[in-house]
N, C-alpha and C positions, 0 to 999 in steps of 0.2 A: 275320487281323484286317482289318477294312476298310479303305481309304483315304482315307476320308470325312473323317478328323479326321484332323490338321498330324502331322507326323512326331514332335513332340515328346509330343502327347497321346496317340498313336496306343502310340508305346513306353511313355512311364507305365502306360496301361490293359494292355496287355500284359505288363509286369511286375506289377500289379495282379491279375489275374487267376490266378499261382501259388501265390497264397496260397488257405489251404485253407478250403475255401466259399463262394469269392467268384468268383462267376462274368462273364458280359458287363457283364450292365447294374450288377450292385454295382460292378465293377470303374471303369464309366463315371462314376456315381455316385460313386465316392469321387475320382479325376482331377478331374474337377470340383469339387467343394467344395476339394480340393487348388488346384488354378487361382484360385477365386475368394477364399482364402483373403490373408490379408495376407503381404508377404515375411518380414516376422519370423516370421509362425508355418509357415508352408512352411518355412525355414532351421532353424527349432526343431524340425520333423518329421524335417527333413534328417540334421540333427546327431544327433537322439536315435539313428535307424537307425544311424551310423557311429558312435558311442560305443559302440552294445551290441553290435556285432562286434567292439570293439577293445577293450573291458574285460572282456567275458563268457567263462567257459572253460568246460570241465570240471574236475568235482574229481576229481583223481591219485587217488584213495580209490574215491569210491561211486559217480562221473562225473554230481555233480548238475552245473544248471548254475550257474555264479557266479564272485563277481570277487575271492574271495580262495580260495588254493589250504593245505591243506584248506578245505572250506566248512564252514559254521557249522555243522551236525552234527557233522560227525568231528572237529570241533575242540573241542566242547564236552565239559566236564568231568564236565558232571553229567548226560551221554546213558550209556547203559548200551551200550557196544563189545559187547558178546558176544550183543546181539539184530542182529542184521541183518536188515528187510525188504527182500524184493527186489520192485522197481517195472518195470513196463514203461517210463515216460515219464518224466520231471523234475514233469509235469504234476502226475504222481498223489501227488508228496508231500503235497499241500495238503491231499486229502480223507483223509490218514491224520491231518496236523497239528491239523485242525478239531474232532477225537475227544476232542483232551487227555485220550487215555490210552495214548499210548504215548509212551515213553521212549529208544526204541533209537536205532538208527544205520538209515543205509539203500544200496541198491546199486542201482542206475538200470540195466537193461538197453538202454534204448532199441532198442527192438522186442520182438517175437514168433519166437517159428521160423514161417514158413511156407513151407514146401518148393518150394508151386504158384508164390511169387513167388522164389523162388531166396533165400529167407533162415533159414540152415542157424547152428548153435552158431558158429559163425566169424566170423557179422555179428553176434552179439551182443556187449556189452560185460560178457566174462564174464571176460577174462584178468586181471584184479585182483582178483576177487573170489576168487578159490583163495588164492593170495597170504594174505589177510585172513584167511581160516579159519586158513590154515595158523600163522597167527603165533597165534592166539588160542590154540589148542592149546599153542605152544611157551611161551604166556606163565605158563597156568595152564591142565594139561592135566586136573586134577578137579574144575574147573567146566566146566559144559555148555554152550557155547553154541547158539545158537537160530537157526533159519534161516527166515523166516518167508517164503512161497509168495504175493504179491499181488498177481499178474498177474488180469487179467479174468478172468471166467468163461465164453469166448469160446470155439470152438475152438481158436484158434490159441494162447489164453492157459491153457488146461486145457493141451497139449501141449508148453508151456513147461514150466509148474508140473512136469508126469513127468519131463522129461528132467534139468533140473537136482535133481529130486529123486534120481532115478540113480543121476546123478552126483555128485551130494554124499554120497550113500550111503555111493557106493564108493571114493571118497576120502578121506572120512571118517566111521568107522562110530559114532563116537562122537556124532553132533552131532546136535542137537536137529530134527526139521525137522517142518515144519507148514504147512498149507493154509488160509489164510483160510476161513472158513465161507458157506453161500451165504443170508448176508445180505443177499449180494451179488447181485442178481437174475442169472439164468444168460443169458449171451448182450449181457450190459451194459456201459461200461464203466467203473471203479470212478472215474473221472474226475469220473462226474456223481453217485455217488451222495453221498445226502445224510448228517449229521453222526449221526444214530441207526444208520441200516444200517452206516455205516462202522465206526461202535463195536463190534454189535455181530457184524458180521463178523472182526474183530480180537478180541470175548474167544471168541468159539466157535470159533477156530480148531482144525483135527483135527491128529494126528500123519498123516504121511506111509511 
């Protein structure tokens, strides 16, 4: 980073910068407006950042992110436990919630597998989710539950989708499992699509 700007700008823009998309000049560009901003709203920027590191978790459950443990999914009475979608991000809950037609619960992977970047079944956030099957079974073993596949349609998110297909299989031969439909343009990610594709990628879903 240059030295042209004071040490204290110089570090803002450089922590600016690791945020994802924001490059030199966005990075200078927001330091700035930061700077030129009033101290109440710079302290009010301050505080919000250190509030939502110290209130924000994961949920012990399906590892959304939020500030009560279970989150309001797994917590809710009238969500139907025995559908489980499983998401790559926290992000993507939104564009399945936007659908208003689904009902279930959900399970946040936070990531993909990909091998090339060293992120193998063991970075994913899969060791609760066994767990969850497994109770669902012990609770009421002749109801089916559903396993629903709604990683991207990406390589890395198709290579997801197989593996935990798998292995849910072979763990449990009973349970329902299914692939979002490629409503979902291939190569996309399900982040951005809009409220029709998301629907109807959700009712064309195939068995696995």
């Amino acid at each position: 980073m240059s030295t042209r700007y004071a040490a204290p700008m110089t570090r803002l823009i450089d922590e600016l910068r690791k945020l994802p998309g924001v490059g030199t000049r966005t990075a200078q560009r927001f330091a700035f407006h930061i700077l030129r901003s009033s101290d109440a709203d710079a302290a009010a920027l301050a505080d919000s950042i250190r509030a939502l590191k110290a209130a924000l978790r994961l949920c012990s459950i399906c590892n959304n992110i939020t500030d009560v443990d279970p989150c309001l999914y797994c917590a809710s009475p009238t969500r139907n436990q025995r559908l489980i979608c499983v998401l790559e991000e926290p992000t993507n809950i939104a564009s399945i919630e936007k659908t208003r037609s689904y009902n279930g619960v959900y399970h946040v992977l936070h990531g993909t597998l990909s091998p090339v970047n060293g992120i193998g079944p063991d970075q994913l956030r899969l060791t609760n989710l066994w767990p969850r099957l497994t109770a669902l079974e012990a609770v009421d073993p002749d109801e089916r539950a559903e396993l629903i596949l709604a990683t991207s349609p990406t390589v890395e998110g198709e290579a997801t989708a197989r593996y935990l297909a798998d292995e849910s299989r072979h763990r449990f031969p009973t349970l329902t499992i299914t692939r979002i439909a490629t409503g979902v343009p291939a190569g996309s990610d399900i982040e951005y699509a809009d409220e029709v594709t998301m629907t109807r990628a959700l009712e064309n879903r195939r068995n696995l």
